[in-house]
C-alpha positions as CSV (number, residue, x, y, z in Angstrom):
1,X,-8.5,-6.3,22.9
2,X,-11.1,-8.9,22.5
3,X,-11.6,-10.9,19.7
4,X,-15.0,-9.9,19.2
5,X,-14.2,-6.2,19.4
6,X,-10.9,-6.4,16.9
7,X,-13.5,-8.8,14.3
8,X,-15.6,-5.3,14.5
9,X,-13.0,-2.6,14.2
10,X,-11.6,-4.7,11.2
11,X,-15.5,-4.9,9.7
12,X,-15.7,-1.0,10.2
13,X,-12.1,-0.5,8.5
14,X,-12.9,-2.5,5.8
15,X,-16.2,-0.6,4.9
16,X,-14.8,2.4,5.4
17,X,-12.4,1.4,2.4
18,X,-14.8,0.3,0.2
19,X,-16.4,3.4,0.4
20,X,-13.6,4.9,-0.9
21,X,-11.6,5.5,-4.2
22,X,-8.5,3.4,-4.4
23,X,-6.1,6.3,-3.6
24,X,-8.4,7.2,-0.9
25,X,-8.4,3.7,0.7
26,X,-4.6,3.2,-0.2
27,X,-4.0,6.7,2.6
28,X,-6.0,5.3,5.4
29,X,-5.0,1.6,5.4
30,X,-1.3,3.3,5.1
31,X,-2.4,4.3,8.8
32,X,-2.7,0.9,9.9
33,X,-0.4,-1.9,11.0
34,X,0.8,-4.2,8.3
35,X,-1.1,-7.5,9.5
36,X,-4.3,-5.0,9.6
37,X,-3.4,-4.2,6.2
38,X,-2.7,-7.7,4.5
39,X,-6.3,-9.0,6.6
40,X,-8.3,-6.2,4.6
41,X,-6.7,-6.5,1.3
42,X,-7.4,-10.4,1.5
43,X,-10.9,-9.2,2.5
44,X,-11.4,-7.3,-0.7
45,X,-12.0,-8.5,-4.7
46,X,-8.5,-9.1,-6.3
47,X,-8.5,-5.9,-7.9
48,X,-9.7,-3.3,-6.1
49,X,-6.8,-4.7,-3.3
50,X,-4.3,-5.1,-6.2
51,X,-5.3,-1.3,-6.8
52,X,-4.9,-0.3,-3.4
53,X,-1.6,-2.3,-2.9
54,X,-0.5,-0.6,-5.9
55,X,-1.2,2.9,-4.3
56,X,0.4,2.2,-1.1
57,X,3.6,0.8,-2.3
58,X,3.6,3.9,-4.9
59,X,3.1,6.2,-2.0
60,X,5.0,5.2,0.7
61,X,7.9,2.6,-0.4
62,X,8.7,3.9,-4.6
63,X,11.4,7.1,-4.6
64,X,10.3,9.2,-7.7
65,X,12.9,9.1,-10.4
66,X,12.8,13.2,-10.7
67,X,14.5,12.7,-7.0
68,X,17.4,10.3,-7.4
69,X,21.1,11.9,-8.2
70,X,22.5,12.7,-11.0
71,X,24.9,10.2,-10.7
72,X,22.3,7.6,-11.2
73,X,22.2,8.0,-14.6
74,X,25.2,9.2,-15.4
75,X,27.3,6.5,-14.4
76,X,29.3,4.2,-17.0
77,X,28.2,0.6,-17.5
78,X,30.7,-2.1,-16.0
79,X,32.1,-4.3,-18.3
80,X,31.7,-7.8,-17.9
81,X,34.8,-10.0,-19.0
């Protein structure tokens, strides 16, 4: 792809996530490739790209608690001598 082409696609993505909530914008940069992502967070303000960050690392990388074993928390403590 040309550069001049890629510069727009990347100008459309990131208005298309401005227009958008943070969730929102969090599920379709989650679409895109992670050097795509990191060039429109470092696009955005420092918190509305620490909000979205937040939401795709929630989303797509954090296992809800309500879903790990048992055994997770029922395990005994080593002790340290």
């Amino acid at each position: 792809m040309n550069p001049k082409a890629e510069s727009s696609e990347l100008n459309d993505l990131l208005r298309a996530v401005r227009a958008r909530v943070s969730v929102d914008a969090a599920e379709l940069l989650a679409q895109e490739d992670p050097q795509r992502i990191e060039s429109v967070l470092r696009a955005l303000p420092q918190d509305l790209a620490l909000r979205i960050a937040f939401h795709i690392c929630r989303k797509h990388f954090v296992r809800p608690i309500s879903r790990l074993p048992a055994s997770t928390f029922l395990s005994p403590a080593k002790s340290v001598n």
